[in-house]
KOLLOKE-483523 format. One record per residue (C-alpha): residue number from 1; residue in one letter; x, y, z. Coordinates in Angstrom, 3 decimals, always signed. Example, Ala and Ser with C-alpha at 12.3 -4.5 7.8 and 13.67 -1.06 7.14 Angstrom:
2
seq  type  X  Y  Z
1  A  +12.300  -4.500  +7.800
2  S  +13.670  -1.060  +7.140
***
This chain:
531
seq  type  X  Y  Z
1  X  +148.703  +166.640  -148.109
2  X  +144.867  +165.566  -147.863
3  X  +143.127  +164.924  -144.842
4  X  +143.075  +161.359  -146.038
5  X  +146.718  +160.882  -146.594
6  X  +148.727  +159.061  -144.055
7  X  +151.529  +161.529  -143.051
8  X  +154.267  +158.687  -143.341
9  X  +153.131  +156.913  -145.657
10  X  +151.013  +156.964  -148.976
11  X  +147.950  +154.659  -147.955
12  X  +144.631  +156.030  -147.443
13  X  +143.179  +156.424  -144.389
14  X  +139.438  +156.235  -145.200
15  X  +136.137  +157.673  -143.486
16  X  +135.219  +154.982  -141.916
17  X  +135.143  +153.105  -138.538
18  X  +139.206  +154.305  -138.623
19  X  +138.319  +157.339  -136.854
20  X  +137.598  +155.778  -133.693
21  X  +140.692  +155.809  -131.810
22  X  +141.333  +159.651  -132.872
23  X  +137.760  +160.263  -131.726
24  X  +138.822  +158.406  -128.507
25  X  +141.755  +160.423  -128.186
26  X  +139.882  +163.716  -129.028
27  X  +137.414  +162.904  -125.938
28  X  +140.732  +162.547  -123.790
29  X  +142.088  +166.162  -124.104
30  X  +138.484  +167.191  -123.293
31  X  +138.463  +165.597  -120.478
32  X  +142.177  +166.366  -119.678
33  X  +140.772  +170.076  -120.001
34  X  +138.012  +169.362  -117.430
35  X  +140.072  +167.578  -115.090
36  X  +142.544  +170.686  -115.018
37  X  +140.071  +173.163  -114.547
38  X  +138.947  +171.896  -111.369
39  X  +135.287  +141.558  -118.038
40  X  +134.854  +138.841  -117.669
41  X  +137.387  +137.121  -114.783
42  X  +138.074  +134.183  -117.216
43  X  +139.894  +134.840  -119.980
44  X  +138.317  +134.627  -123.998
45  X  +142.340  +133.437  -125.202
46  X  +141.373  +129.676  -123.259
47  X  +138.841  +129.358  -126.046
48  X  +140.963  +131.054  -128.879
49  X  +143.299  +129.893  -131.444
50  X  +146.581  +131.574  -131.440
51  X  +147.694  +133.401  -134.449
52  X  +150.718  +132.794  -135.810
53  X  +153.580  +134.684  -133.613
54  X  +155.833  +136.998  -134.808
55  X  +159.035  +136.969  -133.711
56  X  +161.640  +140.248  -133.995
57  X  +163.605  +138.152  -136.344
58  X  +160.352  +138.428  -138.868
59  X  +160.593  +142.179  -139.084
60  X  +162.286  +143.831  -142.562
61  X  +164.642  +146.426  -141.843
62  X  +164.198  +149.463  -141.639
63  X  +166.107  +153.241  -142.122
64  X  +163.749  +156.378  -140.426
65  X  +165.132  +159.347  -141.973
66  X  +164.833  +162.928  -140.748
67  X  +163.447  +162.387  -137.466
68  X  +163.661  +164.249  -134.127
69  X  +164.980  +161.357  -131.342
70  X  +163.673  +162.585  -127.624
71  X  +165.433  +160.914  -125.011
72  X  +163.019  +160.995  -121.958
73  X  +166.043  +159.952  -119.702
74  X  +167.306  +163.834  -120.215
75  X  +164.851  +165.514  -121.746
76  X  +167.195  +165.842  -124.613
77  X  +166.364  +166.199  -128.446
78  X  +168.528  +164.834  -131.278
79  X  +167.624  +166.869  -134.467
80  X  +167.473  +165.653  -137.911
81  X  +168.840  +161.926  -137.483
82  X  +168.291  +158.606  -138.798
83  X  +166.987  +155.229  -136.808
84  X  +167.944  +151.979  -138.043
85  X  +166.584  +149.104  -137.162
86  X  +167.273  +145.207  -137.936
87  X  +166.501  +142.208  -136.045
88  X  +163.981  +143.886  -134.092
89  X  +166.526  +145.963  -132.122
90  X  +168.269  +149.611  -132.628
91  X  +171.324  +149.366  -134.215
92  X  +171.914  +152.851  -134.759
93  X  +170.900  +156.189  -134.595
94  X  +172.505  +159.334  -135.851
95  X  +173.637  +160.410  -139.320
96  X  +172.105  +158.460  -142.358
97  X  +173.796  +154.867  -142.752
98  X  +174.827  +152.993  -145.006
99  X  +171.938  +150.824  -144.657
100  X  +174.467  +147.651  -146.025
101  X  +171.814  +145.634  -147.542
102  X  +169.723  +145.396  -150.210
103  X  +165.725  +144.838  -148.893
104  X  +166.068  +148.065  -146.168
105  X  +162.785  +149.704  -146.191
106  X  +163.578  +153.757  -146.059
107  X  +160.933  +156.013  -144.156
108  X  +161.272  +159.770  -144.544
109  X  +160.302  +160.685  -140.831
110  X  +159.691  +164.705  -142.349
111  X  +160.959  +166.039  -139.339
112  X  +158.292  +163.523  -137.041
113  X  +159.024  +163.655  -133.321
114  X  +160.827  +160.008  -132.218
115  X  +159.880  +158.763  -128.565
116  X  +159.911  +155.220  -126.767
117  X  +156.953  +153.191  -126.903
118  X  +154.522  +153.478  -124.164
119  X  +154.088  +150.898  -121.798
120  X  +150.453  +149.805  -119.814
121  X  +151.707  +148.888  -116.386
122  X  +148.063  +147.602  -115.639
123  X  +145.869  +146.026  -117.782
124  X  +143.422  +143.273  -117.986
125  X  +143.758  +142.618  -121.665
126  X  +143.528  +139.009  -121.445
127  X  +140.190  +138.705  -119.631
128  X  +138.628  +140.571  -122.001
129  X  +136.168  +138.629  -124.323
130  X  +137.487  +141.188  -127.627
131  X  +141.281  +140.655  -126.349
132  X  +142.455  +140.336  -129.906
133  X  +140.363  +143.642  -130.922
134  X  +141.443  +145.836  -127.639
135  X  +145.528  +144.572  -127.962
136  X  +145.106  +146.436  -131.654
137  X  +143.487  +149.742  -129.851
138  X  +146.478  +149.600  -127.598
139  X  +149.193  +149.724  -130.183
140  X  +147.270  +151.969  -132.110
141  X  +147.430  +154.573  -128.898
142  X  +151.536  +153.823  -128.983
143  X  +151.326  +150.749  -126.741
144  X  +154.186  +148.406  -127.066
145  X  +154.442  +147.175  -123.609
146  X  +152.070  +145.798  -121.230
147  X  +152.105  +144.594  -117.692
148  X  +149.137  +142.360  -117.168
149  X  +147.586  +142.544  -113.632
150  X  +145.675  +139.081  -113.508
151  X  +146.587  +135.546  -115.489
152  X  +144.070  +132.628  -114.287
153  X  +145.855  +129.363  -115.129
154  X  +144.763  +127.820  -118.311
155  X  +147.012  +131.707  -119.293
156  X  +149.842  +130.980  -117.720
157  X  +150.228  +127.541  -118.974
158  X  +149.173  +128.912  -122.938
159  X  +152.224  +131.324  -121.957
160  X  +154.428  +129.049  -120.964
161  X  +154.349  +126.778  -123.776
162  X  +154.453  +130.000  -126.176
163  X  +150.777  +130.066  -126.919
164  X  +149.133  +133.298  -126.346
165  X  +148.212  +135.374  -129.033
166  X  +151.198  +137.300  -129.646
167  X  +152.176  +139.119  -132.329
168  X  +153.069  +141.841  -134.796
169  X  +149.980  +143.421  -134.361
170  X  +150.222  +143.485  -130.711
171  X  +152.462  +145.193  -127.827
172  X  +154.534  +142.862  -126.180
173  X  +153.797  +141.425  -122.390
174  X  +156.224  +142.634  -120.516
175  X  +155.299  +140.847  -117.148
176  X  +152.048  +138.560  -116.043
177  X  +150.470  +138.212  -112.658
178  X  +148.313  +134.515  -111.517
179  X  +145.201  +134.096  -109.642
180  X  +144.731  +137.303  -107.548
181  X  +145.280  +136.566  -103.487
182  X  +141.546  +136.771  -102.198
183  X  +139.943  +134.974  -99.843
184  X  +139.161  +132.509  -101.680
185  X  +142.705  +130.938  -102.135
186  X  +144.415  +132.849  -99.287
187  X  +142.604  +132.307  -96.327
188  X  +145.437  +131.464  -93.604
189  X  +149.562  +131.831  -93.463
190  X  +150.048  +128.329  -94.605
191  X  +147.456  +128.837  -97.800
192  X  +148.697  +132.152  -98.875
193  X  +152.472  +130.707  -98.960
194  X  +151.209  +127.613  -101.240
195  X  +149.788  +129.798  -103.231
196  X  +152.826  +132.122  -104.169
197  X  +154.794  +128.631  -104.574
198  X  +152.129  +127.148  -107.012
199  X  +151.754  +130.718  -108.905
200  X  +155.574  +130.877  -108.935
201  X  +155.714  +127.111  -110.530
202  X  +153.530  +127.883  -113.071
203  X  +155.455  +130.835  -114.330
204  X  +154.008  +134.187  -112.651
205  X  +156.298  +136.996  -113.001
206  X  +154.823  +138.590  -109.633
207  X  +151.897  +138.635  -107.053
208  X  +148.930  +140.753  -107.458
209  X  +147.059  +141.285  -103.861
210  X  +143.750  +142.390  -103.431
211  X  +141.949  +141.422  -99.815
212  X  +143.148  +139.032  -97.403
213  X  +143.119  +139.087  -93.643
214  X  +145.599  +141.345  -91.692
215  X  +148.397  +138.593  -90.554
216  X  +148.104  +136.745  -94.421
217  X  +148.739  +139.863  -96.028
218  X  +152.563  +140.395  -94.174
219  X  +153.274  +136.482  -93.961
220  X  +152.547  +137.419  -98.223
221  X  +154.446  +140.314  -98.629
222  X  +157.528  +138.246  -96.566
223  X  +156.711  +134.679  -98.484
224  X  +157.141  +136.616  -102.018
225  X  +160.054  +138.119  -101.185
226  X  +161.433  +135.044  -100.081
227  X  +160.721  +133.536  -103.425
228  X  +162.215  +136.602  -105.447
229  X  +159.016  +137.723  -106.276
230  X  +157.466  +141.252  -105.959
231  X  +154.001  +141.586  -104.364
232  X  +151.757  +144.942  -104.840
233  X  +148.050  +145.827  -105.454
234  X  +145.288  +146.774  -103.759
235  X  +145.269  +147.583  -99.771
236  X  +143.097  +145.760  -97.245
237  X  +140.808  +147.497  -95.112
238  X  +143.196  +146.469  -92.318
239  X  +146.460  +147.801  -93.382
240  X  +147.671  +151.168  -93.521
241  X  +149.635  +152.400  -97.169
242  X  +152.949  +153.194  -94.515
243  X  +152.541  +149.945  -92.631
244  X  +152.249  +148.187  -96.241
245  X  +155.416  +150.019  -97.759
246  X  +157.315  +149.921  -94.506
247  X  +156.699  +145.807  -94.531
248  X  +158.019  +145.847  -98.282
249  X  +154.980  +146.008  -100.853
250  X  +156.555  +146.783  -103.419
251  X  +153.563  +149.075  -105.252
252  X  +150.064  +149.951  -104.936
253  X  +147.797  +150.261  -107.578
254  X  +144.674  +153.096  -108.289
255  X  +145.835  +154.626  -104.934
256  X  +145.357  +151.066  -102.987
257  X  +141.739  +151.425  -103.944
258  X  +139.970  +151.437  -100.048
259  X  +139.522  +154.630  -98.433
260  X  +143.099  +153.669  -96.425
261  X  +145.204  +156.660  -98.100
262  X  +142.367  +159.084  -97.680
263  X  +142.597  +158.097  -93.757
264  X  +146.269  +157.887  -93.882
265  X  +146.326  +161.504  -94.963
266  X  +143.725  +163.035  -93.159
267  X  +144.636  +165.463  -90.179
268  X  +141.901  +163.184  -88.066
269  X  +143.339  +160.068  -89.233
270  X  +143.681  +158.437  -85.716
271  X  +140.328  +159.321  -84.822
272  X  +138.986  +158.135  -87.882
273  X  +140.997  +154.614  -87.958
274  X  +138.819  +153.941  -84.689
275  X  +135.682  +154.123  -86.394
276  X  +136.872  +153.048  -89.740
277  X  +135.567  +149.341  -90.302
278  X  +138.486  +146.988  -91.325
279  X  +136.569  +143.854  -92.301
280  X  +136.868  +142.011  -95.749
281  X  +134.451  +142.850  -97.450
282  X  +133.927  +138.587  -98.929
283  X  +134.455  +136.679  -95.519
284  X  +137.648  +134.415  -94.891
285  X  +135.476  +131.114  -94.289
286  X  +135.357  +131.022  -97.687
287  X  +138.774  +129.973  -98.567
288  X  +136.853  +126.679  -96.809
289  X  +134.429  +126.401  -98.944
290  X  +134.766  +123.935  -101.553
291  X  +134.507  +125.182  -105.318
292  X  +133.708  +128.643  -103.796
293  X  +136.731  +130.152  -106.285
294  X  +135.110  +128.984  -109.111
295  X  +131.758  +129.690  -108.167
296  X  +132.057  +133.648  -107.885
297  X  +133.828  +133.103  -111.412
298  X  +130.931  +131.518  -112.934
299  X  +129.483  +133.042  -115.806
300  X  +126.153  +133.471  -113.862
301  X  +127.800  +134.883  -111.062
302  X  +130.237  +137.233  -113.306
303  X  +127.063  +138.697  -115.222
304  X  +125.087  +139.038  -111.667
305  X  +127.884  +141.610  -110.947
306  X  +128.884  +143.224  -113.651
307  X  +127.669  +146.769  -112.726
308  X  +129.814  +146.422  -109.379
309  X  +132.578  +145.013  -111.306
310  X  +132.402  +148.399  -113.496
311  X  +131.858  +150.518  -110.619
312  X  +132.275  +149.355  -107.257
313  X  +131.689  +152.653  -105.603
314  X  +128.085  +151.857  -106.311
315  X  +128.422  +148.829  -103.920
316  X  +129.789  +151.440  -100.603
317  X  +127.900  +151.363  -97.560
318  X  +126.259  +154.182  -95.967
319  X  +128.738  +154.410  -93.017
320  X  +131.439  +154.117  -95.215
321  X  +130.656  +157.026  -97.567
322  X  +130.730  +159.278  -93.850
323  X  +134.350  +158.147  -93.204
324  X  +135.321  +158.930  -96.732
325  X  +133.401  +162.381  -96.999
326  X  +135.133  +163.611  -93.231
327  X  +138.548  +162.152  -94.427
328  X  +138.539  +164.065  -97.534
329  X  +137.266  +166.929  -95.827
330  X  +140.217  +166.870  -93.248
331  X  +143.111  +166.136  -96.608
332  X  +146.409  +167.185  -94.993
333  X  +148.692  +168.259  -97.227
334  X  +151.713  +167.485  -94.837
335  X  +150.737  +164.879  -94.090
336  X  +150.140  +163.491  -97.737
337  X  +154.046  +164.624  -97.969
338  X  +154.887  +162.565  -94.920
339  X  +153.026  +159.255  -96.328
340  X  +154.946  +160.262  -100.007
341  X  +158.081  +160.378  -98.062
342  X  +157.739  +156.745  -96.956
343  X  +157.127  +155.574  -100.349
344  X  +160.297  +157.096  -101.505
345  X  +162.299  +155.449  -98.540
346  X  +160.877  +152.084  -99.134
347  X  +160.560  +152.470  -102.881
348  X  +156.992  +151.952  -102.888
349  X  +155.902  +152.476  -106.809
350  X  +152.442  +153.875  -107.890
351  X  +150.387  +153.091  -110.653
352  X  +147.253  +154.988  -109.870
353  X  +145.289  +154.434  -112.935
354  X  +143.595  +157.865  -112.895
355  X  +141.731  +157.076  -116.138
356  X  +140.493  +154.039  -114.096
357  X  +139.536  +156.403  -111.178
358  X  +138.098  +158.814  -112.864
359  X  +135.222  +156.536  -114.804
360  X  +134.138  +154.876  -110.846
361  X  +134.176  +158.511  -109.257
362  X  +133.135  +161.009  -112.035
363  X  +130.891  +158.848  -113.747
364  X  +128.798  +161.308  -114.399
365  X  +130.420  +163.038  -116.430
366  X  +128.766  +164.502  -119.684
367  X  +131.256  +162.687  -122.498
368  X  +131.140  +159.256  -121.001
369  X  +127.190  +158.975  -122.438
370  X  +127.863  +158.635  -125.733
371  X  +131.952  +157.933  -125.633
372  X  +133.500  +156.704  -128.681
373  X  +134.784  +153.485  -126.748
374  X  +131.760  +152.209  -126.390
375  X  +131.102  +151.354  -129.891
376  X  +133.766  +148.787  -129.370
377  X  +132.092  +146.550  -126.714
378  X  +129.308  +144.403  -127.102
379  X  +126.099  +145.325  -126.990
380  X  +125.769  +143.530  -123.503
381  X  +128.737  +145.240  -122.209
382  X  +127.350  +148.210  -123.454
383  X  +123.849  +147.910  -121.703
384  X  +125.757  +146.967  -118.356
385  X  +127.423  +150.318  -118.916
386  X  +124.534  +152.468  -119.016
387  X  +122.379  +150.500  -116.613
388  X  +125.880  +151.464  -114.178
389  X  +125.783  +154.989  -115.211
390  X  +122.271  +155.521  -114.629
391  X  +122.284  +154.068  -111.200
392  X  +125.607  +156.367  -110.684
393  X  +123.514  +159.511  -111.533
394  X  +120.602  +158.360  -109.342
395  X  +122.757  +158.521  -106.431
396  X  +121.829  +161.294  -104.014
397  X  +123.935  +164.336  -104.984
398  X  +125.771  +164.863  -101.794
399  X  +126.856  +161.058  -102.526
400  X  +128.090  +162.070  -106.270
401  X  +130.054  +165.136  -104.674
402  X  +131.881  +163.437  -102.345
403  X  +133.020  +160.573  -105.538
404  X  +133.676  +164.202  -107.782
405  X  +136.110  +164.864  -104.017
406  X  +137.523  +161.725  -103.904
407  X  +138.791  +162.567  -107.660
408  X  +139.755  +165.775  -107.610
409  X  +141.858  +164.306  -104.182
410  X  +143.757  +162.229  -105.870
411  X  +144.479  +164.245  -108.631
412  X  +146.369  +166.415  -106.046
413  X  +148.085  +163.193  -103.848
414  X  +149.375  +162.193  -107.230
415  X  +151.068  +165.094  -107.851
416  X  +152.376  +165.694  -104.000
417  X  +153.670  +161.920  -104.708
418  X  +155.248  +163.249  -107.701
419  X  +156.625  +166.356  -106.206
420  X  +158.502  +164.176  -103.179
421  X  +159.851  +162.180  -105.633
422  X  +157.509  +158.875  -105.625
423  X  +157.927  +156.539  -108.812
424  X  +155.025  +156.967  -110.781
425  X  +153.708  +154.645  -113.747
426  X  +151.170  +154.844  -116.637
427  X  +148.559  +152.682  -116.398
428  X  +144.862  +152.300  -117.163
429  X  +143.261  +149.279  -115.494
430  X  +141.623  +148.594  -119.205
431  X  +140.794  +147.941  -121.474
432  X  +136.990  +146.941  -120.774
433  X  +133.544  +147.724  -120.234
434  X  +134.213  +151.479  -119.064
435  X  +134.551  +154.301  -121.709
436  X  +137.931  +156.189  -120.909
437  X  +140.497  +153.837  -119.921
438  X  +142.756  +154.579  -122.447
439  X  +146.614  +155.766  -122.290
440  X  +145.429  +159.361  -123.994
441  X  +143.198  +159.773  -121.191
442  X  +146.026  +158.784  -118.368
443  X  +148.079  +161.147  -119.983
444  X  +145.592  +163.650  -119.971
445  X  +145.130  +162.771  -115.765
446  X  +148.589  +162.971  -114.855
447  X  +149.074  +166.060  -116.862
448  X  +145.982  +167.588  -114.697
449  X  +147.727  +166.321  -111.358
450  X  +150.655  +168.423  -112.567
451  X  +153.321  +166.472  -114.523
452  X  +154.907  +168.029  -117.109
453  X  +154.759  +166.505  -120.748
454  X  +158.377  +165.251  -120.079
455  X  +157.543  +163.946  -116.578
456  X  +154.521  +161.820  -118.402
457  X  +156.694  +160.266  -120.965
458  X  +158.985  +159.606  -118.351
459  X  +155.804  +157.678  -116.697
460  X  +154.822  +155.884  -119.509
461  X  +158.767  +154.718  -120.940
462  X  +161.703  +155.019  -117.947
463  X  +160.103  +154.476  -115.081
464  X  +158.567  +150.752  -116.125
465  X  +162.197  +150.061  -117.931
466  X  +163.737  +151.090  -114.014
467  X  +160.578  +148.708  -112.268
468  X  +161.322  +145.502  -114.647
469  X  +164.944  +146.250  -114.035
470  X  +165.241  +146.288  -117.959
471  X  +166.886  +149.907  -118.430
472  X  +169.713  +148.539  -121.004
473  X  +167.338  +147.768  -122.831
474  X  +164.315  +149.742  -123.465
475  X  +162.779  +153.166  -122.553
476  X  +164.820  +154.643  -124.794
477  X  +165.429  +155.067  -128.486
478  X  +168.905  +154.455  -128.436
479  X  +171.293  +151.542  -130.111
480  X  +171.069  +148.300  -128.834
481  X  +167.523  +149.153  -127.560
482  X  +164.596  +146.459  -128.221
483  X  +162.635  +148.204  -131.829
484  X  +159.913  +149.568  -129.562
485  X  +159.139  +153.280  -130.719
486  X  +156.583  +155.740  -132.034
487  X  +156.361  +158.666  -134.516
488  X  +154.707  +161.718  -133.669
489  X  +153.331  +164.914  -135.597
490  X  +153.901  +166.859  -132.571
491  X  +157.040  +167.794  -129.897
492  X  +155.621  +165.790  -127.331
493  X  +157.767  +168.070  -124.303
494  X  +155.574  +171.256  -125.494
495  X  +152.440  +169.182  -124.563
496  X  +151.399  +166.131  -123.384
497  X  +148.540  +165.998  -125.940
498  X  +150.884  +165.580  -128.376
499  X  +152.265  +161.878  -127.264
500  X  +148.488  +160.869  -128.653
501  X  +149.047  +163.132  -132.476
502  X  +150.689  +159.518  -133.392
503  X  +151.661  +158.788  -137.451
504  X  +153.260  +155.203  -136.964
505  X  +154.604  +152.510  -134.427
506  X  +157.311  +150.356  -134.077
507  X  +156.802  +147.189  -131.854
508  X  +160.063  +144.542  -132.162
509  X  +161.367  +145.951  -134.953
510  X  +157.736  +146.258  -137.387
511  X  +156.750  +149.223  -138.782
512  X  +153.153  +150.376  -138.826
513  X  +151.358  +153.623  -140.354
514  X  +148.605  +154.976  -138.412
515  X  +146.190  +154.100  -141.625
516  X  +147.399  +150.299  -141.296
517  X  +146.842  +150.099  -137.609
518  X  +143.723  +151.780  -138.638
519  X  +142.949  +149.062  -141.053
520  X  +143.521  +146.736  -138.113
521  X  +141.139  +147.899  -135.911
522  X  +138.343  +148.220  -138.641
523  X  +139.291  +144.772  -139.432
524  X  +138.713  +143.030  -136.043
525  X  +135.875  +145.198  -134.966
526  X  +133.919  +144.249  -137.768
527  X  +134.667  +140.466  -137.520
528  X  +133.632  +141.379  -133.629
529  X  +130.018  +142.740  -134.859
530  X  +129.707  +139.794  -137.109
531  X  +130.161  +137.324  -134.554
***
């Protein structure tokens, strides 16, 4: 076989622009290597036309011969079977069928490695001005799944009456959040509760939190709850991650985001909570201010930011960076255990986007300036990148090696949460402006806070199948299963870089070679250029 032959299939794969997801992926296991050794806010999909969707019905069936079928729920390996597929689901899997029918398509897997598809627990797809463009990098990484973290309304509503652009060439959305609770909309008790009702009417699968004042955020958690809805995100200055999990919120995301865990888990954490400053950092008053919602996102407003919006570290305060510097100094490991042992009483779940985390904190970092991602923004996304990263390295260097501490921090809270036994997701807060958020890179993080290759597939299949409640039927490769699966050139349980060596996907029941999905990418990025 050539370098440009598909491994299963016969079409070519070309030298061109195709290369940039394995470049992308290539960058990840050099940064994985590091690491271990020690958009806009409204979304582009108002203004586009949906393509045609394509339901699992659509798909031709299809016979995978010769494969190896890794059940992450085990660990277990099922050598030299077949997969069959029709009507988008699993119907078997074992010893070659009969595959009944004429019109089967018949893959030879030659001996391919067989795993779930991966799932994004939190991205911001939609909001992205290239949505069409970045879905296609997704599934090309093994994406079939997708939890989006943010759905303004003119989304929902395109949702609801089956009009987003869904398709074949896309993972599926798995779940969608509304308007984010901010200030803005949640100002008091009585606001924050008509807000969960309205998002809840208009077809929200949960509540995404970000900053609202202390007594909003529990009469929130409660209100959700009351409405069958679970609530998660970021933390408020004002609450602590065990007074959040013990009052029911039901997951953080990128570690709550404040410096609130690195208090929570420092051996002076009482001393510093007295000096730590707890206010919002946009003021209540102006969930009273008329139009002030859609005022912050106005385009003027939205490019007047953008640098914060890619890395709001840039944005700390001077007296905040000395709270964060003497609480990472003081990390104590116990009691990191002790906070990890609350999440696993109140079944607190964790997405900490470390790909996310480690583009804000180590943005510095050598392979970020000329990252292979970056060819796919525009070329004003791309200036607001650099113009961030330069200001990022202009920062004093005691500033820049307390962000490289708050990293390498989480790296090892991540894996104490692991360790206790804390339900841990894949996700990369992308895609977007920053070079890195990818799911090869978040594998490459959680590998460096010390998961095993199994424990990351777990991440990235079981554990979102167990948080949706959906276990019967996906995050596995089983029958009966929704068609959502990928083929890869490498045992992905001898290492985790080998869940990115990917030679097709499966999403609802269509089959993909890496050159088509490829071709896809090519496709869309040059009709991006052109536009």
């Amino acid at each position: 076989m050539t370098p440009q032959q598909n491994p299963a299939g016969d079409e070519p794969a070309g030298p061109t622009r195709r290369t940039l997801i394995k470049n992308i992926g290539y960058v990840a296991l050099a940064v994985g290597a590091v690491a271990a050794s020690g958009g806009p806010l409204v979304s582009s999909l108002t203004g586009q036309r949906p393509s045609p969707r394509s339901t699992a019905g659509d798909a031709r069936p299809v016979r995978i011969d010769h494969v190896t079928v890794v059940d992450p729920r085990d660990g277990s390996k099922h050598v030299d079977v077949s997969v069959f597929v029709r009507g988008g689901k699993i119907t078997s899997v074992g010893g070659t069928p009969d595959s009944g029918a004429s019109g089967v398509r018949v893959i030879d897997g030659a001996s391919r490695f067989v795993v779930p598809g991966y799932n994004n627990m939190h991205t911001h797809v939609f909001q992205e001005t290239r949505s069409e463009l970045f879905m296609a990098t997704m599934l090309r990484e093994g994406t079939t799944g997708m939890r989006h973290m943010a759905g303004p309304d003119a989304i929902l509503q395109r949702r609801a009456e089956g009009r987003v652009a869904l398709g074949r060439d896309t993972p599926g959305l798995l779940a969608m959040a509304g308007a984010i609770l901010m200030p803005f909309n949640s100002p008091t008790i009585e606001r924050v509760r008509h807000e969960i009702n309205r998002q809840k009417a208009l077809g929200a699968d949960f509540i995404k939190l970000i900053m609202v004042e202390r007594d909003v955020f529990f009469a929130a958690v409660s209100w959700a709850h009351k409405q069958g809805m679970s609530i998660g995100g970021h933390l408020p200055p004002s609450i602590t991650p065990s007074e959040a999990s013990d009052a029911g919120y039901d997951y953080l995301e990128h570690l709550g985001t404040s410096a609130n865990i690195w208090i929570e888990t420092s051996s002076e954490r009482s001393a510093l909570r007295a000096i730590a400053d707890t206010s919002l950092a946009l003021p209540n008053v102006l969930g009273h201010v008329p139009f002030a919602e859609q005022l912050f996102s106005s385009e003027i407003v939205t490019k007047a930011t953008a640098t914060t919006l890619l890395n709001p570290a840039l944005s700390d305060a001077p007296e905040s960076i000395s709270v964060l510097q003497r609480a990472l100094d003081t990390f104590d490991e116990g009691a990191a255990k002790s906070l990890s042992a609350t999440f696993v009483k109140n079944g607190t779940w964790q997405t900490p986007t470390l790909s996310r985390l480690r583009t804000e904190y180590r943005m510095d970092a050598p392979e970020y300036k000329n990252h292979p991602w970056l060819q796919m923004l525009s070329p004003d996304v791309q200036s607001n990148f650099q113009t961030t990263r330069t200001a990022f390295l202009d920062l004093p260097q005691a500033r820049r090696n307390a962000y490289h501490q708050y990293y390498d921090t989480a790296l090892k809270l991540v894996g104490i949460m692991h360790g206790a036994g804390v339900p841990i997701m894949t996700g990369t807060d992308g895609p977007g402006g920053n070079p890195g958020q990818d799911m090869p890179s978040e594998f490459q993080e959680l590998a460096a806070a010390g998961l095993t290759p199994l424990d990351v597939l777990r991440a990235t299949t079981t554990a979102p199948a167990a948080f949706l409640g959906r276990s019967e039927r996906m995050g596995a490769v089983a029958p009966g299963m929704v068609a959502d699966f990928v083929l890869l050139d490498g045992d992905p349980l001898e290492g985790v870089d080998n869940l990115s060596k990917i030679s097709a996907v499966v999403n609802s029941g269509n089959y993909h070679t890496v050159a088509e999905l490829d071709e896809t990418v090519d496709r869309l990025l040059a009709a991006s250029e052109a536009s």
